[in-house]
N, C-alpha and C positions, 0 to 999 in steps of 0.2 A: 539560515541553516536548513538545509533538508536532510532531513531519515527518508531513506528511501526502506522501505520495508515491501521484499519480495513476494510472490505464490507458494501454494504448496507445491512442492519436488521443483523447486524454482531456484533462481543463485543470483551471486551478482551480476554471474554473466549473461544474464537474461536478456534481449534485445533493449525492453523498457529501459533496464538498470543502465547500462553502457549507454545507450544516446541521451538518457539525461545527464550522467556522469559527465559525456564529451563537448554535451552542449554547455554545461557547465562551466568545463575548464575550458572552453573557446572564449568565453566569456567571463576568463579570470578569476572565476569562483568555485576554484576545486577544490577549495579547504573549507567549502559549505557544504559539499556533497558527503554524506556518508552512507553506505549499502556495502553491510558484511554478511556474509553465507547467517540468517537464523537456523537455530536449533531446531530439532523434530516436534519438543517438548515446546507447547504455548507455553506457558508458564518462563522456560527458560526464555522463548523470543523475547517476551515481554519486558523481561529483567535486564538482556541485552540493549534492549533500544530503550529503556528507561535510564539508564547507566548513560548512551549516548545524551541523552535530553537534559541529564543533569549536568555533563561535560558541557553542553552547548549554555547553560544555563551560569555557569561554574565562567565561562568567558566571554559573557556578556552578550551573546548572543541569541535569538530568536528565534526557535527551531521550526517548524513546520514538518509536519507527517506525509509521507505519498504516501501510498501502497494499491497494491495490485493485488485482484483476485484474496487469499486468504490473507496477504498485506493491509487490504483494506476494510475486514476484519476488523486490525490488531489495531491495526490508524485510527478506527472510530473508537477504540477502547480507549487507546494512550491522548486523541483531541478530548474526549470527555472528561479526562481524570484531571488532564493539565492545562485546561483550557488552551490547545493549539489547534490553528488552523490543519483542514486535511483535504488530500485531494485523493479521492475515491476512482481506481479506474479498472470498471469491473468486479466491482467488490462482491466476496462469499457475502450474502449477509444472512445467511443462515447455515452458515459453517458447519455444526456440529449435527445438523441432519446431512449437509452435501456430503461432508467428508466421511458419512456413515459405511458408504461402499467401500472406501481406502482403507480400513484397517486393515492390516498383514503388511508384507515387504513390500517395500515400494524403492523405485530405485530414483534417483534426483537424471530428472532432464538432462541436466548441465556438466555435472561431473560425472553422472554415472554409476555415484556411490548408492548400495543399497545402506535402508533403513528400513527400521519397523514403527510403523505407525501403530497405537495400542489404543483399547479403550480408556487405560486413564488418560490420553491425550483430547480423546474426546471431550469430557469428566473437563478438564482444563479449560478448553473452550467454551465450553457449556458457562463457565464459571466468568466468560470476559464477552459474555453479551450485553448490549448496551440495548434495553428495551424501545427507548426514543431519544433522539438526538433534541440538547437540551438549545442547543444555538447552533439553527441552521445557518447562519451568516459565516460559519465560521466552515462550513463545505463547499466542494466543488465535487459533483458526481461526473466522472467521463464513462461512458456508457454506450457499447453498439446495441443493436438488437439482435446482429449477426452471430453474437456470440451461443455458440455452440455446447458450455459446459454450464455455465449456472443462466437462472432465465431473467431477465436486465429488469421484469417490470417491480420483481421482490425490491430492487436498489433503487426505482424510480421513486415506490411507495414508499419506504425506510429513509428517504433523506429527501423527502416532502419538506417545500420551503428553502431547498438550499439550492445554490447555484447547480442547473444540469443541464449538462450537453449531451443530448441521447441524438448516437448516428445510428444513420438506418444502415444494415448491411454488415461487414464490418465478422470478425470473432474474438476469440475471448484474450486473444493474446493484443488488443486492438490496435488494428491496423494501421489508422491514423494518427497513433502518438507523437510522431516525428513532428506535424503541423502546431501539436500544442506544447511542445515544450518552453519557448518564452512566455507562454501563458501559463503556464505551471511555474517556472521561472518567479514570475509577477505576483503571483498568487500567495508563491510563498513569504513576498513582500524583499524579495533580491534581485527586484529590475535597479540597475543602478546606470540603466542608458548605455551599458558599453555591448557592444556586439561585435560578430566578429573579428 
């Protein structure tokens, strides 16, 4: 099972979200995939994709974390808490100084929809940092250098030890996720040989 857990002002319908979703259900595992629109509110993201992790858990199932950008984040909070593996691509990992400049209205990429991002949102954040990762075996950093909004070598050095694929070039939406999707696939431990 994968949580796919989005960016900030990000959706499901993110580029990321949709080709892993599609590569998924090519490969007959659409009812592993989950990525619903998160809330503004960390806190509320948290409780959403925790509620998913216990449904995955509730049917036997073995969930695994993506996330992207501020997804990856909330992945390194929820692999830590529940011991699941996570795959990191482009992750905040200092969130709650990045997203310092975004407090006031922000309108979401995807839909459009304005919100307000607030200091207690911050406050929340601040609250689901994870000082050092306790089992690197259980990451996978995917990482350009090209990337243009947060700087890759904070997520090189914060997940020291753990699987990482840092490309040169490359931004923050990263370019080349299409290449590693059965590899993310794999990782989450859902290669089951069928493709295409």
């Amino acid at each position: 099972m994968i949580v796919y857990l989005h960016g900030f002002r990000s959706a499901p319908a993110s580029i990321k979200a949709r080709a892993l979703g599609a590569r998924m259900a090519e490969r007959g595992l659409a009812d592993r995939f989950w990525c619903e629109q998160l809330p503004v509110s960390p806190r509320a993201a948290i409780a959403l994709a925790e509620a998913e992790i216990a449904r995955a858990h509730a049917a036997g199932l073995t969930p695994s974390v993506v996330g992207s950008s501020l997804g990856g984040y909330y992945a390194t909070w929820l692999a830590e808490r529940h011991g699941l593996r996570a795959v990191l691509v482009n992750p905040a990992v200092v969130a709650p100084l990045s997203l310092e400049a975004y407090v006031g209205t922000q309108t979401n990429l995807y839909t459009g929809e304005s919100f307000d991002f607030t200091r207690e949102h911050i406050d929340e954040l601040r609250a689901l940092e994870v000082p050092a990762i306790t089992r690197p075996e259980r990451y996978w950093l995917l990482a350009e250098t090209g990337d243009e909004v947060l700087d890759y070598r904070h997520a090189v050095q914060k997940y020291a030890g753990a699987r990482q694929t840092v490309l040169e070039g490359g931004d923050h939406g990263f370019s080349r996720w299409n290449d590693y999707l059965d590899a993310v696939i794999a990782f989450a431990g859902l290669d089951t040989g069928v493709t295409r």
